[in-house]
N, C-alpha and C positions, 0 to 999 in steps of 0.2 A: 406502513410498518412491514418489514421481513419476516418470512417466517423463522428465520433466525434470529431476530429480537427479540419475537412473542417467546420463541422456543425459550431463551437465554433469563425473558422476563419471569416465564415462568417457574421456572427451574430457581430465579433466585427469590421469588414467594413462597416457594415450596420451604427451602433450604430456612430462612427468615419467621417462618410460622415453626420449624422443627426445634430449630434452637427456643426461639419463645415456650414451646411445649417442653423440652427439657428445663426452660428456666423455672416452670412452673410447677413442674415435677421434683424441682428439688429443695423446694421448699420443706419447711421444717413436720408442714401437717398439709400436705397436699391434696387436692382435692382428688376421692377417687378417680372420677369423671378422666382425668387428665392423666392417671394412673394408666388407669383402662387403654386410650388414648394410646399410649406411649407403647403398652405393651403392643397394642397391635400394630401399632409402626414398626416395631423390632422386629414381631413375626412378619409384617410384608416384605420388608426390606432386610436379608440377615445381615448386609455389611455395615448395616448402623450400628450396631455396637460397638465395630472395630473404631468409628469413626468420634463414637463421642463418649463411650465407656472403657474403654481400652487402658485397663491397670498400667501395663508396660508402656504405654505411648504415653499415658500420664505423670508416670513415675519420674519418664526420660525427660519429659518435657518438663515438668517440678523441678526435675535435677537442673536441667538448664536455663531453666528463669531464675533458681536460687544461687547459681556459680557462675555463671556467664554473664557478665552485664555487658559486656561486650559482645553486639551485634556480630562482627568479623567474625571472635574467638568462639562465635556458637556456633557459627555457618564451619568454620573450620573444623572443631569438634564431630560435629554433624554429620561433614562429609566423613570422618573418619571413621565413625559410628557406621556408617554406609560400607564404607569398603572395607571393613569388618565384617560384616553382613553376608556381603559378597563371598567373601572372602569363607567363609563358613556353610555357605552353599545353604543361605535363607529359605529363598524364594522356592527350591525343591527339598525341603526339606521335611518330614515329619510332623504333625502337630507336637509329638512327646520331642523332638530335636528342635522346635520352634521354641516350646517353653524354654528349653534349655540354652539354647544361644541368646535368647530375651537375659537369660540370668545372667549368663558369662559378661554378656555389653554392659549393664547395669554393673554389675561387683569390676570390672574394670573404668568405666566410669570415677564409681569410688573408691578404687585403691589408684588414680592418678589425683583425684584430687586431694587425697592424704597426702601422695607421695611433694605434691604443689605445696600444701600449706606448711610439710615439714624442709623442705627448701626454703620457704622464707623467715623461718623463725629462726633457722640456721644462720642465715643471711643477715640479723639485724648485731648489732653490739654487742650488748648486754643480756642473754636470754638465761632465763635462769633453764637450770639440768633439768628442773620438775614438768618443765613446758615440753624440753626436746624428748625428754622419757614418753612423757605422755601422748605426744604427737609416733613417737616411735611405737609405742603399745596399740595404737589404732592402726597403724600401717601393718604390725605384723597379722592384726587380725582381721587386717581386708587382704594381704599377701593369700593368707590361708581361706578365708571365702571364697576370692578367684580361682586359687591353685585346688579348690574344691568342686569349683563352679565347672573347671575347664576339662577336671579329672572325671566329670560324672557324663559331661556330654561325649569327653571321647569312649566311652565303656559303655553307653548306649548304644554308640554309631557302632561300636565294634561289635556287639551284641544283633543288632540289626542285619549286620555281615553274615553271620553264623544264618547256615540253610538247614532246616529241617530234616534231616535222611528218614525214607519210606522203605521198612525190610517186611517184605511178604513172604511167610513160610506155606509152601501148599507141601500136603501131601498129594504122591499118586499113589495109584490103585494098589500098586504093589510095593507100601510102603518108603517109599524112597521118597524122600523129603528134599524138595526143592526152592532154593530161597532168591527171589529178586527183592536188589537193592535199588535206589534212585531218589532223586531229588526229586522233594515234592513241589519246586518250585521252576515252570517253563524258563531256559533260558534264551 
């Protein structure tokens, strides 16, 4: 055996007993023991959260097992989801501009699938008014969630722009007051 079998074997008993420790962790009356456990897995490891608590990767992922049943049209989504991401400048961004572009993908997520399901109701015969009203009243208040979502991250980023000014007043001896101005921040 290689040390990269053993390495890989390893690695996948580790992963294997983790998930069993979350399974059992999330039981309804969990045994401290496995509480305890769990907690100190989070403190060794900090990316475990990311990996198996993560609200926004849950959310997204909920979203996409309950609208996508189509494999293709998730992967599609997905990517688009990414290059959006990208595209918002994820990966260097802020923890407070991180929350907030998570918000922006989610509330566009769900003002396209409004906008999807209110094209199909459109699309059938017979639709009574009460359906398209009502599909119409959900879209305008995912329009305004997004148009929320999108208005809050850029008055962050722009807020984030704005640099500090540093004015220092000294007096000299002889009265004469002399003032330096400067950013307090190295460029």
């Amino acid at each position: 055996m290689t040390n990269e079998m053993i390495i890989t074997s390893d690695a996948s008993k580790m992963t294997r007993e983790l998930f069993e420790l979350v399974d059992r962790s999330y039981k309804e009356k969990p045994d401290p023991k496995d509480l305890r456990e769990l907690r100190k897995k989070l403190e060794e490891i900090p990316e475990l959260w990311r990996a198996v608590f993560d609200m926004v990767e849950l959310i997204r992922n909920n979203w996409f097992d309950k609208v996508m049943t189509s494999k293709a049209a998730r992967m599609g989504i997905e990517r688009n989801v990414s290059f959006l991401m990208e595209g918002m400048d994820y990966m260097n961004a802020s923890t407070l501009e991180k929350l907030l572009i998570d918000n922006v993908i989610i509330t566009w997520l769900h003002l396209q699938w409004v906008e999807y399901q209110l094209v199909n109701f459109m699309g059938e015969g017979e639709v009574r008014m009460s359906v398209v009203k009502f599909w119409e009243k959900i879209l305008s208040a995912s329009q305004r969630r997004h148009l929320r979502a999108c208005e809050t991250l850029a008055r962050v980023r722009q807020l984030l722009l704005v640099r500090p000014g540093l004015q220092v007043n000294i007096a000299t001896q002889r009265g004469q007051q002399v003032n330096l101005a400067g950013d307090l921040v190295k460029k």
